[in-house]
C-alpha positions as CSV (number, residue, x, y, z in Angstrom):
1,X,16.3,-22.5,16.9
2,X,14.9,-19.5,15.1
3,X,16.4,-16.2,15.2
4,X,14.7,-13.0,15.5
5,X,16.9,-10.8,13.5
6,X,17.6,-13.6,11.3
7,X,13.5,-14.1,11.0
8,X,13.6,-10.2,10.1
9,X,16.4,-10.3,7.5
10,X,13.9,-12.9,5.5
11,X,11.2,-10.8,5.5
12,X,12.0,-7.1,5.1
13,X,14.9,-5.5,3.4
14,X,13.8,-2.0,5.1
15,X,13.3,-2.8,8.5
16,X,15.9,-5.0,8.4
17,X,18.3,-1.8,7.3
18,X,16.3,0.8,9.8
19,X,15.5,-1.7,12.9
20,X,19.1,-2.6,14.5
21,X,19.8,1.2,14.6
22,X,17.1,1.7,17.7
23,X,18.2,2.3,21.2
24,X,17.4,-0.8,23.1
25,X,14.6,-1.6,24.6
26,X,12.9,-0.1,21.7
27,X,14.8,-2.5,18.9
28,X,13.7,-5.9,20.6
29,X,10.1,-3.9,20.7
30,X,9.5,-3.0,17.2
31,X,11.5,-6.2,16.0
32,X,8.7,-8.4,17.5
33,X,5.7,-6.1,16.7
34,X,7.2,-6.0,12.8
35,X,7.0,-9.4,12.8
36,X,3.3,-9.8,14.5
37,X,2.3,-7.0,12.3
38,X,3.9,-9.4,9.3
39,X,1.9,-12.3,10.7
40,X,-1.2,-10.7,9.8
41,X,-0.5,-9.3,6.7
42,X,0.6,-12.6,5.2
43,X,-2.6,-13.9,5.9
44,X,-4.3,-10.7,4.3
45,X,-2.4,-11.2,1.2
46,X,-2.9,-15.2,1.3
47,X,-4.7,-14.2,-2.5
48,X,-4.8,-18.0,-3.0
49,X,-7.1,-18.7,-0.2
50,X,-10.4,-18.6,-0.6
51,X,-11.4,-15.2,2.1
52,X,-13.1,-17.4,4.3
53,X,-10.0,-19.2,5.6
54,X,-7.8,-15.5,5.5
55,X,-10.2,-14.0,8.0
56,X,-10.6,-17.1,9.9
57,X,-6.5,-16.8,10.2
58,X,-6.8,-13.3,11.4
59,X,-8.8,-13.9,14.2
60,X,-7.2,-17.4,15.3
61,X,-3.9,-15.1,15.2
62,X,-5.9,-12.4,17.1
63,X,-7.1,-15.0,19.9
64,X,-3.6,-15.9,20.8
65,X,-2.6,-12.4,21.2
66,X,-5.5,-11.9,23.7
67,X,-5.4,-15.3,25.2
68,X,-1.8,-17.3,24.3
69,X,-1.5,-20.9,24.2
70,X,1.6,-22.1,23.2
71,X,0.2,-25.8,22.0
72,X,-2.7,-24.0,20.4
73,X,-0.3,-21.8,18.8
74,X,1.6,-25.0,17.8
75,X,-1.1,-26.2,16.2
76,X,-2.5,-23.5,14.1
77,X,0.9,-22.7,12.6
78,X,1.8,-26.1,12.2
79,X,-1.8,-25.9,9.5
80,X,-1.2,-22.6,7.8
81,X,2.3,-23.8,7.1
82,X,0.8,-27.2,5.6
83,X,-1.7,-25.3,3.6
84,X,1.3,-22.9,1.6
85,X,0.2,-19.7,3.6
86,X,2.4,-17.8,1.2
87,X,4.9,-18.1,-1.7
88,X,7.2,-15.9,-0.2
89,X,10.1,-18.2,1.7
90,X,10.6,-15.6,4.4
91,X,6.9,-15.2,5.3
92,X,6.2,-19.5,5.1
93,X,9.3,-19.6,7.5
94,X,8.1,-16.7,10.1
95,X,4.3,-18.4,10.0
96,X,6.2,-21.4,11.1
97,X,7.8,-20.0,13.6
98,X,4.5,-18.1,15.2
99,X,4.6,-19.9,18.3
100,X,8.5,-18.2,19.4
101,X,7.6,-14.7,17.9
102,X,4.5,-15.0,20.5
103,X,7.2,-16.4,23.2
104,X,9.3,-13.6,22.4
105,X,6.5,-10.8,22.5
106,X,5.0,-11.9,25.9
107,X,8.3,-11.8,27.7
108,X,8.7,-8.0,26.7
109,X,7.8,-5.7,29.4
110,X,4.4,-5.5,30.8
111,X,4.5,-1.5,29.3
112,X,5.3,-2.7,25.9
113,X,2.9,-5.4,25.4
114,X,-0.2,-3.7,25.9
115,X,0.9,-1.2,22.7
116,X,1.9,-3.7,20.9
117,X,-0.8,-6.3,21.4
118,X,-3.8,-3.4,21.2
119,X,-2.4,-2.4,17.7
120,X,-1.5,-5.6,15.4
121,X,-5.5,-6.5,16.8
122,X,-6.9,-3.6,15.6
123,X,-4.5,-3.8,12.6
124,X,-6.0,-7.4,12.2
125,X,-9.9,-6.8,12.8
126,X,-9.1,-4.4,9.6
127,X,-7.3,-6.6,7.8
128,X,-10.1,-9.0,8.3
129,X,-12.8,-6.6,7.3
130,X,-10.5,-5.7,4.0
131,X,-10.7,-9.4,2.7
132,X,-14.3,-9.2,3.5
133,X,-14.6,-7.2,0.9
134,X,-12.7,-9.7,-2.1
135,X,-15.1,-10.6,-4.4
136,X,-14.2,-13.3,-7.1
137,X,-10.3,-13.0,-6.1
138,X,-10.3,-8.9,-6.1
139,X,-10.5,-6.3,-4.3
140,X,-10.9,-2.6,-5.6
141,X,-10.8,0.9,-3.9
142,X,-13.3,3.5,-5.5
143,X,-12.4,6.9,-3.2
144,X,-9.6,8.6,-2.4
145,X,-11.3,7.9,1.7
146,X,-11.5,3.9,0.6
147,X,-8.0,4.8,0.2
148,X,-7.4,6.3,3.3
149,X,-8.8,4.1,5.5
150,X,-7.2,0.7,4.0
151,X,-3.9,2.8,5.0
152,X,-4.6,3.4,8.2
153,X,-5.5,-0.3,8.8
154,X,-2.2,-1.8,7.8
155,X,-0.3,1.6,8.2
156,X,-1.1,4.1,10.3
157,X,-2.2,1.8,13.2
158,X,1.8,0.5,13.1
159,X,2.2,4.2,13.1
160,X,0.5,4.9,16.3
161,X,1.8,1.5,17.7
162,X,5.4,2.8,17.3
163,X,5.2,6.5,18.8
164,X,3.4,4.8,21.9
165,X,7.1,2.9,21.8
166,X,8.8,5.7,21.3
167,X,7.6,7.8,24.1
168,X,7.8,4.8,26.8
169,X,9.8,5.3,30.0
170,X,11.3,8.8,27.8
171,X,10.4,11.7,30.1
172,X,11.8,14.1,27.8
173,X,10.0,13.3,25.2
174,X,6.4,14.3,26.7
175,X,6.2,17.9,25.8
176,X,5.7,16.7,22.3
177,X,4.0,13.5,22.6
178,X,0.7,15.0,21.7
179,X,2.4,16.5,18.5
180,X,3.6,13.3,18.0
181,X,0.1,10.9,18.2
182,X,-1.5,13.6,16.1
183,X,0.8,13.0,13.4
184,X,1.6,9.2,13.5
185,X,-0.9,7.5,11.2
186,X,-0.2,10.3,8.7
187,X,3.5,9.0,9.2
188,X,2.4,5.2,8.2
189,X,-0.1,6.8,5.9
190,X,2.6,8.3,4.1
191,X,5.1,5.2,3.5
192,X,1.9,3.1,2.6
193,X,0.8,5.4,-0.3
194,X,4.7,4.9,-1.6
195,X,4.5,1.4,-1.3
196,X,0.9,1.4,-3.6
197,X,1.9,3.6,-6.1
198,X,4.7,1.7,-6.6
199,X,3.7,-1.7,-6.6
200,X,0.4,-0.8,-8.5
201,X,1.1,-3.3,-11.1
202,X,1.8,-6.3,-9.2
203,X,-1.0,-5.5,-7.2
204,X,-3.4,-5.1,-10.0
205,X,-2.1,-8.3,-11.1
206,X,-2.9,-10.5,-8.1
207,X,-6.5,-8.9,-8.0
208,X,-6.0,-5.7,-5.7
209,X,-6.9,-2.2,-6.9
210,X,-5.4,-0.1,-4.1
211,X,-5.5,2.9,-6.5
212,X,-9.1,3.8,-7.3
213,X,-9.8,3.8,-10.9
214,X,-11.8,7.4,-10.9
215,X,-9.6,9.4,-9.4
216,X,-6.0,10.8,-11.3
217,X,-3.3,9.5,-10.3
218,X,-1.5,13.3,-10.1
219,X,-4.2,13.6,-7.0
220,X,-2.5,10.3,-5.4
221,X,0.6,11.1,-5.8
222,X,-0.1,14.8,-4.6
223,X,-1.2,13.3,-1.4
224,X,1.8,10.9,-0.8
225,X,4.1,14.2,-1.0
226,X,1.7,15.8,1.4
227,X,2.2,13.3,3.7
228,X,5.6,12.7,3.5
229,X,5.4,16.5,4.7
230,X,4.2,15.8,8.1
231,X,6.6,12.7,8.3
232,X,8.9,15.0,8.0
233,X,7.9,17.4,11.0
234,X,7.4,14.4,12.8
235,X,11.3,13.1,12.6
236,X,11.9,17.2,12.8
237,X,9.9,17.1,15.9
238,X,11.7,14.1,17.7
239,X,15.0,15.5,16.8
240,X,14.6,19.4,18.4
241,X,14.0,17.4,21.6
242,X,16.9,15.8,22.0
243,X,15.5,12.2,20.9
244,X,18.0,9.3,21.0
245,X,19.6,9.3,17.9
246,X,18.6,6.1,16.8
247,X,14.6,6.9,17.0
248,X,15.5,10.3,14.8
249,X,17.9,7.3,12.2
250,X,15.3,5.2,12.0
251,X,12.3,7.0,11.3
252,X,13.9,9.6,8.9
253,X,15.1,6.4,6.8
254,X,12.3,5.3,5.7
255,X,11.2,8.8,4.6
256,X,14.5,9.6,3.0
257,X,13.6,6.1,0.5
258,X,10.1,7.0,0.0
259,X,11.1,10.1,-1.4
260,X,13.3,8.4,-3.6
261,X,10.6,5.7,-4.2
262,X,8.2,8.4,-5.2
263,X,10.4,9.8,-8.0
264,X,11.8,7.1,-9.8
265,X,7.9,6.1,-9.9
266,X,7.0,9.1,-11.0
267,X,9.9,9.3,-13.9
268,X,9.8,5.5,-14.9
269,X,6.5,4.3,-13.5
270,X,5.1,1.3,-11.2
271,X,7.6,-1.6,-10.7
272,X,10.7,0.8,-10.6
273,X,12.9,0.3,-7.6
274,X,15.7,2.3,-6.1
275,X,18.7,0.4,-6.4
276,X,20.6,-1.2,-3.7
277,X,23.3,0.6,-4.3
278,X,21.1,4.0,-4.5
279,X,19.8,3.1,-0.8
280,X,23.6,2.5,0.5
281,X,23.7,6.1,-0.6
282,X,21.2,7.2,1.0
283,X,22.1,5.6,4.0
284,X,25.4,7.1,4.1
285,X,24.0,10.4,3.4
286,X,21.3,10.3,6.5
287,X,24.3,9.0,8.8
288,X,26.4,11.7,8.0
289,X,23.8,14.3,8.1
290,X,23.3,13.2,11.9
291,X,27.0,13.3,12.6
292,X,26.7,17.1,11.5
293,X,23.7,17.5,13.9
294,X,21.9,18.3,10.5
295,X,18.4,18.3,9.8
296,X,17.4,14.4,9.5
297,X,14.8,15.4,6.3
């Protein structure tokens, strides 16, 4: 029988730190949308498919969000695991397994379905519209806006997806739920630019060009730190109003090892990590920031 936190643990080192410190409800939430939202971006990075067959994916996945069978989704994960969806162990085992993350999902409350299921779509239609766009095996960005917009389809969306979690049955959290939506898919935005500048080199090796060839680096990395600004209110923002600890932990985690991210690329270039034992510092330092009632960022 598959596992959800166990299905997690195989497929993101991150979440699988930043997830299990949510309040519940919220942690069964954003366990499940992670691992739609992971659904779909295996299939987006299927590089060894021709893009026919990766957007075909994408929208079988999107029909059983809208309309779920449970044989159908049988029977379409049963094929993408024959065909070697992905190299990756983790992501061949959750494809697998498609049909009891979509079991999972639909028993959530009504409230935290609709979020969910509205966001990995729209997530997915751009995903879809992304591989479109592969020509002989690659994909390039030419604009800082090309740029832009390919992080709001795989990260901003989850951005918006998880404030709309956030705020759910929280009363107090309404006075700044405006501040909040206005400042989500710069949140994603933020953690997605990280992620690109650092894996620029693998990327460029499997055909993707995320970082668009006339435009400096400096200006890319300018806008990360920019963004990783208004992350930062964001967490601020959620912690001044009395959030639930674990919303403030969770968030502010990610941010805490992007920062990180960004300057160990920045000193030793693409392909540099922070180390695990770097992040266990990190950790630590977040948690005991919080015990202080200290600012999360």
């Amino acid at each position: 029988m598959a596992d959800l936190a166990q299905l997690l643990e195989k497929t993101s080192r991150t979440f699988a730190l930043s997830i299990p410190v949510l309040p519940e409800p919220t942690r069964r939430q954003v366990m499940i949308a992670y691992l739609l939202f992971r659904i779909a971006d295996t299939f987006e990075d299927a590089a060894h498919w021709p893009p026919a067959e990766r957007i075909a994916a994408l929208h079988d996945f999107n029909a059983l969000l809208s309309d779920y069978s449970r044989a159908k989704a049988e029977r379409l994960s049963a094929a993408w695991a024959d065909r070697d969806v992905a190299h990756h162990a983790g992501y061949r085992e959750l494809i697998a397994e498609t049909p009891f993350v979509l079991d999972e999902f639909f028993a959530l409350s009504p409230g935290a379905v609709a979020p969910i299921r509205t966001h990995v779509i729209r997530s997915a239609e751009g995903m879809a519209s992304i591989v479109a766009r592969t020509h002989g095996g690659s994909l390039t960005l030419h604009s800082i806006q090309e740029l832009k917009d390919y992080c709001y389809i795989v990260a901003g969306i989850v951005g918006e997806m998880l404030s709309e979690l956030f705020l759910l049955d929280r009363a107090p959290l309404a006075p700044i739920a405006g501040f909040l939506r206005e400042r989500a898919a710069t949140f994603g935005e933020a953690l997605q630019l990280v992620n690109i500048l650092k894996d620029s080199a693998v990327d460029a090796s499997e055909g993707r060009s995320y970082l668009p060839a006339g435009v400096p680096k400096a200006e890319v990395f300018a806008l990360a730190r920019k963004d990783l600004g208004v992350a930062g209110d964001y967490i601020l923002a959620l912690q001044k109003s009395g959030a639930p600890r674990g919303l403030v932990e969770f968030t502010a985690l990610p941010v805490r090892l992007a920062w990180a991210a960004l300057e160990h690329v920045e000193k030793h270039g693409p392909g540099s990590k922070v180390s695990r034992p770097e992040v266990f510092l990190i950790v630590q330092k977040l948690k005991r920031a919080l015990d202080r009632g200290e600012a999360a960022v």
